[in-house]
C-alpha positions as CSV (number, residue, x, y, z in Angstrom):
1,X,-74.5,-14.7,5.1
2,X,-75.6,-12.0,2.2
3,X,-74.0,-9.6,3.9
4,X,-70.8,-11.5,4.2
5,X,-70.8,-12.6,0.1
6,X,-71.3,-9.3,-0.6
7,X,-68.5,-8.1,1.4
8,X,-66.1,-10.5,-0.2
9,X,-67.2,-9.8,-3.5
10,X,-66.5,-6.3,-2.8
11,X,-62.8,-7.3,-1.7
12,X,-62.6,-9.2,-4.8
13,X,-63.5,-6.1,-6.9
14,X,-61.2,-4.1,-5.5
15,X,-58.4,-6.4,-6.1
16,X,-59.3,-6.2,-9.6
17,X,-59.8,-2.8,-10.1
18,X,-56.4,-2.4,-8.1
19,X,-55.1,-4.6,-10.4
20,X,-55.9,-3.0,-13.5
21,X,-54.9,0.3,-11.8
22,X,-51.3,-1.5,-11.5
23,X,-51.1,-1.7,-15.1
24,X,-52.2,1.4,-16.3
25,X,-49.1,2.3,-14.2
26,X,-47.0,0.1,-15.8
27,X,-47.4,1.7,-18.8
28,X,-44.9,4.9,-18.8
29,X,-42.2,2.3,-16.6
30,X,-41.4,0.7,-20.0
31,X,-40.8,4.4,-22.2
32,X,-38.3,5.7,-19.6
33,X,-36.5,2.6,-20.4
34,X,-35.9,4.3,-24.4
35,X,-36.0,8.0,-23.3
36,X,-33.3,7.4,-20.6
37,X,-30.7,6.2,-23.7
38,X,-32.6,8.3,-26.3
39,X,-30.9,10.9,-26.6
40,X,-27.3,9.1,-27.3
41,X,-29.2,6.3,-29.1
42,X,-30.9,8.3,-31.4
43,X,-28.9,7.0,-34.6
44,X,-30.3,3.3,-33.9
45,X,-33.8,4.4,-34.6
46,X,-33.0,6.0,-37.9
47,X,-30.6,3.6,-39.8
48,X,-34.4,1.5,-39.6
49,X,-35.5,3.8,-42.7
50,X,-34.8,2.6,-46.2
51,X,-32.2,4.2,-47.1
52,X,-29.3,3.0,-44.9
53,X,-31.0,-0.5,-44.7
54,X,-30.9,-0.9,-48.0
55,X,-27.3,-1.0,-48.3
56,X,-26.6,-4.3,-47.7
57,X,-28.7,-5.5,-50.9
58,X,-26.1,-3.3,-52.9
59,X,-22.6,-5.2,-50.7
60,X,-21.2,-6.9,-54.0
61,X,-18.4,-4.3,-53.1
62,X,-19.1,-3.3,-49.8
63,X,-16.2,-1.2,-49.7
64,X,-16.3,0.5,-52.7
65,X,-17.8,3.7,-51.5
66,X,-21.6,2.8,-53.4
67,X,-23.2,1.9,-49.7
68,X,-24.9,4.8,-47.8
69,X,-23.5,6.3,-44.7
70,X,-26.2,5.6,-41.6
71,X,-28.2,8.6,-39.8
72,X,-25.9,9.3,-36.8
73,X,-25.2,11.4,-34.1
74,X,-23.3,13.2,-31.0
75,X,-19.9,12.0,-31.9
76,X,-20.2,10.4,-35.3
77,X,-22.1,12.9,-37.2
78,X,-20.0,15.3,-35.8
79,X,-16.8,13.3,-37.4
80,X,-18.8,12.5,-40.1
81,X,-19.4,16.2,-40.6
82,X,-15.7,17.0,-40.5
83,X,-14.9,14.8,-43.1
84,X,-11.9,13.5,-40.6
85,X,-11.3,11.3,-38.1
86,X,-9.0,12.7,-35.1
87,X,-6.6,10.0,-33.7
88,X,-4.5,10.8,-30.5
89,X,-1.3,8.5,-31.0
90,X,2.3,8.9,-29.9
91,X,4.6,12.1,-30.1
92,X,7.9,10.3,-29.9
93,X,9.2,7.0,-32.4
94,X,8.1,3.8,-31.5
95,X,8.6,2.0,-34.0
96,X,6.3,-0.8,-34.5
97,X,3.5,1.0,-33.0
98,X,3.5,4.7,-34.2
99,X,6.9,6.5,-35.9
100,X,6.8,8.5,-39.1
101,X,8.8,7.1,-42.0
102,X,11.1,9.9,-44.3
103,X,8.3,10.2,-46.2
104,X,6.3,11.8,-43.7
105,X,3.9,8.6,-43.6
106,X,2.4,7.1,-40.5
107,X,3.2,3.7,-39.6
108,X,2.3,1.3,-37.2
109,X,0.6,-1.4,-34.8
110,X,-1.5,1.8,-33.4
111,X,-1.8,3.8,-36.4
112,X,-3.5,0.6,-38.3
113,X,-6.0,0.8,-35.8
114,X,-6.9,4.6,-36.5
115,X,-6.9,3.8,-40.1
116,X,-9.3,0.8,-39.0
117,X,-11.7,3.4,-37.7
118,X,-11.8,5.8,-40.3
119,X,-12.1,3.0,-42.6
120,X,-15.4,2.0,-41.1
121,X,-16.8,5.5,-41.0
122,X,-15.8,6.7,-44.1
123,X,-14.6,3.8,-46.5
124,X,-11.5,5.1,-46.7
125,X,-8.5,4.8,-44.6
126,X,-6.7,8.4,-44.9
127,X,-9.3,10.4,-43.7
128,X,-7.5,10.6,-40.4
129,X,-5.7,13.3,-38.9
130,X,-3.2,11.7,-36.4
131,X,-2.9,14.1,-33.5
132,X,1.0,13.7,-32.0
133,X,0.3,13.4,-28.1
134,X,2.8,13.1,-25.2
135,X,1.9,10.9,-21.8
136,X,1.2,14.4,-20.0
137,X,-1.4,15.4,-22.8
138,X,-3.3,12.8,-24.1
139,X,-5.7,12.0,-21.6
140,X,-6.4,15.9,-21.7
141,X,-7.1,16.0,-25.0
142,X,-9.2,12.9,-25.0
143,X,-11.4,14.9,-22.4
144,X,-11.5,18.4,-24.0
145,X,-12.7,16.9,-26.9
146,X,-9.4,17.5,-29.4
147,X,-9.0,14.5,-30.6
148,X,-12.1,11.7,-31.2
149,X,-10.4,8.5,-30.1
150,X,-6.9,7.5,-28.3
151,X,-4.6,5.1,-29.8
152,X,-1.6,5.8,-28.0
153,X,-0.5,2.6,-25.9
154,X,-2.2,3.5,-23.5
155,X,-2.9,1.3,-20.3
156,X,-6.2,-0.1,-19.3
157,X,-6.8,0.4,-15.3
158,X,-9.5,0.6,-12.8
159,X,-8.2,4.0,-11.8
160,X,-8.1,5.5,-15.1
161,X,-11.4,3.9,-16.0
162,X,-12.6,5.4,-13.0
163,X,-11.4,9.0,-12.5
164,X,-10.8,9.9,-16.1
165,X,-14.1,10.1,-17.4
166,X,-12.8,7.7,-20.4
167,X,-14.0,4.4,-22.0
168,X,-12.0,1.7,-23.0
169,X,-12.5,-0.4,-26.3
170,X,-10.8,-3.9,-26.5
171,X,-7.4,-4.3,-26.3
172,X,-5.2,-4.8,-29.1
173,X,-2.1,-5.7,-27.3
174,X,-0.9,-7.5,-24.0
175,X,1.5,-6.2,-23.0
176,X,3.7,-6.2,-19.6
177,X,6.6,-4.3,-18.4
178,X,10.2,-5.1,-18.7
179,X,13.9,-4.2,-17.9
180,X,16.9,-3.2,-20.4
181,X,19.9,-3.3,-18.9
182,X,23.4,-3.5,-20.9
183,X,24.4,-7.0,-21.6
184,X,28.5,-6.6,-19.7
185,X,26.5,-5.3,-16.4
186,X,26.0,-9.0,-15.0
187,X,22.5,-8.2,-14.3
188,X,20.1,-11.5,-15.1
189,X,17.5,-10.8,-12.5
190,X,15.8,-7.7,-10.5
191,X,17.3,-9.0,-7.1
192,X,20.9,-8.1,-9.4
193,X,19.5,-4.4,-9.6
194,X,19.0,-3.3,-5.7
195,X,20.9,0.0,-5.5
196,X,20.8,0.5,-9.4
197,X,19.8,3.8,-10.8
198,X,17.0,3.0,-14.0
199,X,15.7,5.4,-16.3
200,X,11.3,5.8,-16.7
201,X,9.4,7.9,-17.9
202,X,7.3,9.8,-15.8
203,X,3.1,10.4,-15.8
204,X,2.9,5.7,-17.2
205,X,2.1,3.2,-15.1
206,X,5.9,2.5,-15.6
207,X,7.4,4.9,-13.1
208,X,4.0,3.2,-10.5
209,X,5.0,-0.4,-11.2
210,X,8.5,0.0,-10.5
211,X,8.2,1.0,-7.3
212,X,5.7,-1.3,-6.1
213,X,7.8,-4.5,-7.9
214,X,11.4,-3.2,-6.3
215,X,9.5,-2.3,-2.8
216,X,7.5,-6.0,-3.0
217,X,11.2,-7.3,-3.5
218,X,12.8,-4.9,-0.4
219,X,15.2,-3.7,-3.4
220,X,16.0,0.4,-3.5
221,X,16.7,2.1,-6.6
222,X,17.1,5.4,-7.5
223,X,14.5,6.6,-10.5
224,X,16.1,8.9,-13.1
225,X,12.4,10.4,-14.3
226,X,12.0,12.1,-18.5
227,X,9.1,13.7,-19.5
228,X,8.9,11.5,-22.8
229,X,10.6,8.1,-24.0
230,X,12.7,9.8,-26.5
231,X,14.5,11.4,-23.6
232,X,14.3,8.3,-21.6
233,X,15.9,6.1,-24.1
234,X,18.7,8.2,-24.9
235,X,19.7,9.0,-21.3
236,X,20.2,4.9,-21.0
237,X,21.7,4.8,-24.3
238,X,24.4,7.4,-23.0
239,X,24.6,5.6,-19.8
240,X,23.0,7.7,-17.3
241,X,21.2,4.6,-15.6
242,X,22.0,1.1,-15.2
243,X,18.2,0.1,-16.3
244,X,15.8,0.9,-18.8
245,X,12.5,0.0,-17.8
246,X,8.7,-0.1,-20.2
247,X,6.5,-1.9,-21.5
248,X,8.0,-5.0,-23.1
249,X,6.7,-4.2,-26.9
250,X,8.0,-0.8,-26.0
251,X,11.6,-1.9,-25.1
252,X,11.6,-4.0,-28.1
253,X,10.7,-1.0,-30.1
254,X,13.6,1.0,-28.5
255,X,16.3,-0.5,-29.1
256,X,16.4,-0.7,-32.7
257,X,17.0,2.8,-31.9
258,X,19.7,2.5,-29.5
259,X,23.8,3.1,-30.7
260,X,24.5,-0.4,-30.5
261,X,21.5,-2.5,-30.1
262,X,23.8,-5.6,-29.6
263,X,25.3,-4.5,-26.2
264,X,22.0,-4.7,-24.5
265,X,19.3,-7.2,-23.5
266,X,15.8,-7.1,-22.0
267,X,15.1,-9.2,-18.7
268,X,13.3,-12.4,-19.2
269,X,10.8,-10.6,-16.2
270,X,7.2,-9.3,-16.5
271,X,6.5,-7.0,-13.8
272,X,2.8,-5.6,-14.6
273,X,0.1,-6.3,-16.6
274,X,-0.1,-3.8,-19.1
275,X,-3.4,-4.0,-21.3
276,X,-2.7,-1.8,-24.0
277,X,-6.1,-0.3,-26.0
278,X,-8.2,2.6,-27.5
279,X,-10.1,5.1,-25.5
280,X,-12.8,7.3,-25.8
281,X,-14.3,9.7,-24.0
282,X,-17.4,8.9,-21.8
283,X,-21.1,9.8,-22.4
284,X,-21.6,9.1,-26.0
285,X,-22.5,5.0,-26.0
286,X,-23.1,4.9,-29.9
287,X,-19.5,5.9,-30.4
288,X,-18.1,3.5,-28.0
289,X,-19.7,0.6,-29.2
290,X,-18.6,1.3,-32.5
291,X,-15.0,1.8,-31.7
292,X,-15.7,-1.4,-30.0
293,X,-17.0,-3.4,-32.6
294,X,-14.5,-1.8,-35.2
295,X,-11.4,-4.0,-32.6
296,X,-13.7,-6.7,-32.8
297,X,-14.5,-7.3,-36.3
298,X,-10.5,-7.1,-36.7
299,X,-10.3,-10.6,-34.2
300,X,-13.5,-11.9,-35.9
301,X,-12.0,-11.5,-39.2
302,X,-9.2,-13.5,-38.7
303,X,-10.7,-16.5,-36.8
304,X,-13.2,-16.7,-40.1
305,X,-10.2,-16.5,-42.1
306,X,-11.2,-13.6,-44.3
307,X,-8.3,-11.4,-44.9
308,X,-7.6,-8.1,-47.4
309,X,-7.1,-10.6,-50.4
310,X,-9.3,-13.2,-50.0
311,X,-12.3,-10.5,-49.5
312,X,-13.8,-10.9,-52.6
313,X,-14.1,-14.7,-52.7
314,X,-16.2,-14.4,-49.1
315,X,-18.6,-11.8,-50.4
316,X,-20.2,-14.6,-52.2
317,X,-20.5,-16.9,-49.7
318,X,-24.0,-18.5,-48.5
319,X,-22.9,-18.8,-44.8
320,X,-25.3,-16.6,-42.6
321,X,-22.9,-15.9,-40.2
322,X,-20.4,-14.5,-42.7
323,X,-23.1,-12.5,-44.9
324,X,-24.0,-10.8,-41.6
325,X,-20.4,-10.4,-40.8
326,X,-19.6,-8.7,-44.0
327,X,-23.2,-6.6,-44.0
328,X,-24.4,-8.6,-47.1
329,X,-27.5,-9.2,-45.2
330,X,-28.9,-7.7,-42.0
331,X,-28.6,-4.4,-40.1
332,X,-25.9,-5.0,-37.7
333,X,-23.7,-1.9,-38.3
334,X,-27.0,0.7,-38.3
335,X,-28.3,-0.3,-34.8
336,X,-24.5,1.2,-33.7
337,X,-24.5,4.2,-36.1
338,X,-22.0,2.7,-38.5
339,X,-22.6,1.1,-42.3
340,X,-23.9,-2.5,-42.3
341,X,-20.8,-2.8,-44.3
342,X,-18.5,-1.7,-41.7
343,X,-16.1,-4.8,-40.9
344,X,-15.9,-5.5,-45.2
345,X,-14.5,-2.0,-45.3
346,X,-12.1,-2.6,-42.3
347,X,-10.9,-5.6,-44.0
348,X,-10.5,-4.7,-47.0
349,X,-8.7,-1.1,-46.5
350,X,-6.5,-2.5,-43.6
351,X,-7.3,-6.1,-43.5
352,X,-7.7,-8.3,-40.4
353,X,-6.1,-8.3,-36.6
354,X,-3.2,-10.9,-38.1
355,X,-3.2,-9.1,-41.1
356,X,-2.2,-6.0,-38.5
357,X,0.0,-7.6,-36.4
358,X,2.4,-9.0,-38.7
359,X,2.8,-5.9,-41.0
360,X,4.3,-4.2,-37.9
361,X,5.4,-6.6,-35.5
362,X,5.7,-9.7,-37.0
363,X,8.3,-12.1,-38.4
364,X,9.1,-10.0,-41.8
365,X,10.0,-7.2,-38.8
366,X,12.7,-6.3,-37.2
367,X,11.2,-7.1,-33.5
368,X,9.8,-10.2,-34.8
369,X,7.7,-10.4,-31.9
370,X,6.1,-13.8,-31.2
371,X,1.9,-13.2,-31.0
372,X,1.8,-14.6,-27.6
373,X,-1.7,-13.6,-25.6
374,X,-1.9,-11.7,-28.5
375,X,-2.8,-14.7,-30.7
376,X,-6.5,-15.8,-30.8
377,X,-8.2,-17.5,-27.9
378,X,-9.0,-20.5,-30.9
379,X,-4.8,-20.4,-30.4
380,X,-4.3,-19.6,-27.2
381,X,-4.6,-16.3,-27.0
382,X,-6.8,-13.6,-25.0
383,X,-8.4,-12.2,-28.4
384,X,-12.1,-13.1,-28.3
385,X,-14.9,-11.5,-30.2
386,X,-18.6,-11.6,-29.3
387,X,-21.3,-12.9,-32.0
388,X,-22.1,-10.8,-35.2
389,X,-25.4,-11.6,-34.5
């Protein structure tokens, strides 16, 4: 019976001791879980010292240039370095999204958004050099490291997510593709357009979708292919196809540019879904959250209601949620290597997604484009922020 108490005591030691063995194991299972995002992380750690934390306390004027720039690396420090921000945008006029007035100024829907960035990093808007890229190159460039972020409308897809070595922030536009045909033609629908001969630009989802939404429909066509949209548009302008097919926004944008914008129409058809959005290059997560967060605090700024002139008036408000929004209190912008400041400055140097959207776009436009998914999901919309928080 000794025997047998001892022998089970034994057992019962060596469970403990077993035990205790399993946690000593345990130990070096939870540092893997920092080394293994250390190295692009690295920024979060230091924006914990003073210095960059104690900007917020000094947010009277967040974006007045008095608040610190946070410890950051890989991507940001090397921007941060440079002085400049490098913005991949369209080569040809679209107008609405990226064209250069006669002063030799960028405007546009896309350009805002670089301007949005560089705001954040830098508090100040025109430290950005935008990079002129066609469809051919900018993915390249994106890759090779020429430019720092791509604001080109570009498309969202699983196969560019996948096999370009690129991340995608938030979109900024819904978009889907449409057909421009020439109002006397007697074309209403695509079943009108079997046989027709329709202009696209070649290396965009365009010239993919086209094919698949005439073949769904057992319609032929003969593609007329351009290497850009300049050349695209003014082959239909001079009548070389019976179609003219992009995205929607992008039609829109094209025929203000057209000889006689009157003598054509755009289809009331949506063949694609065209998710239109920044990208940057994979491997550096600190930069692509805050590109991320830079889109967002545009959508979060307008659903609080805090715009370019009303600013001010918020920076004194007592409502948690808005002093962390605004960096008047908290570290939100440090833990993703940005000022706590960040979405004050974005605000108040380019103002808020509306704010965006109707300076280029909107009714006081000439494409007067209704918001649509683009409105907030409080209105309908697909725009949705996370929580500051």
């Amino acid at each position: 019976m000794r025997k047998h108490i001892t022998l089970v005591l034994a057992g019962l030691l060596s469970l403990v001791l077993a035990a205790c063995g399993g946690q000593a194991q345990q130990a070096p299972t939870t540092a893997p879980a920092q080394p293994a995002t250390s190295a692009p992380e690295q920024p979060t750690a230091a924006p914990a010292a003073p210095a960059p934390t104690a900007a917020p306390a000094a947010t009277s004027a967040p974006a007045g240039g008095t608040t610190n720039q946070p410890a950051a690396g890989g991507q940001i420090e090397r921007i941060l370095s440079r002085g400049t921000l490098i913005c991949g945008v369209n080569n040809n006029p679209l107008p609405g999204f990226a064209s250069v007035d006669s002063a030799g100024v960028y405007r546009g829907f896309d350009i805002d958004f670089c301007r949005a960035v560089a705001a954040a990093l830098f508090d100040d808007p025109t430290k950005v050099e935008f990079r002129p890229l066609s469809a051919q190159e900018r993915f390249t460039a994106l890759q090779s490291g020429e430019i720092d972020v791509l604001i080109r409308n570009s498309t969202w897809t699983l196969g560019r997510d996948g096999s370009l070595g690129l991340d995608w922030a938030p979109t900024t536009f819904y978009d889907g593709q449409g057909m421009m045909v020439r109002k006397d033609s007697g074309i209403e629908t695509l079943e009108d357009m079997d046989g027709a001969t329709i202009c696209v630009q070649t290396g965009t989802t365009t010239e993919l979708n086209l094919a698949d939404q005439f073949r769904a429909r057992g319609l032929t066509f003969t593609p007329v292919v351009f290497p850009d949209g300049d050349s695209t548009r003014a082959a239909y302008d001079a009548g070389q196809c019976d179609g003219f097919t992009t995205d929607k926004s992008g039609l829109v944008s094209s025929l203000t540019l057209l000889t006689n914008p009157a003598d054509h129409k755009i289809l009331d058809v949506t063949m694609s879904k065209e998710p239109l959005g920044p990208a940057v290059r994979q491997g550096d997560p600190q930069w692509f959250d805050a590109v991320r967060w830079i889109v967002f605090a545009t959508f979060q700024a307008e659903e609080y209601g805090i715009t370019s002139q009303n600013l001010d008036q918020f920076l004194g408000s007592d409502v948690p949620e808005i002093r962390r929004f605004l960096g008047i209190e908290g570290e939100l912008g440090a833990g993703i290597g940005l000022p706590n400041d960040f979405a004050a400055r974005v605000v108040r140097h380019v103002g808020n997604y509306a704010e965006i959207y109707n300076r280029n776009l909107g009714p006081d436009t000439p494409f007067n484009l209704p918001r649509g998914l683009n409105a907030l999901y409080t209105e309908g919309g697909l725009l949705y922020s996370p929580p500051f928080r």
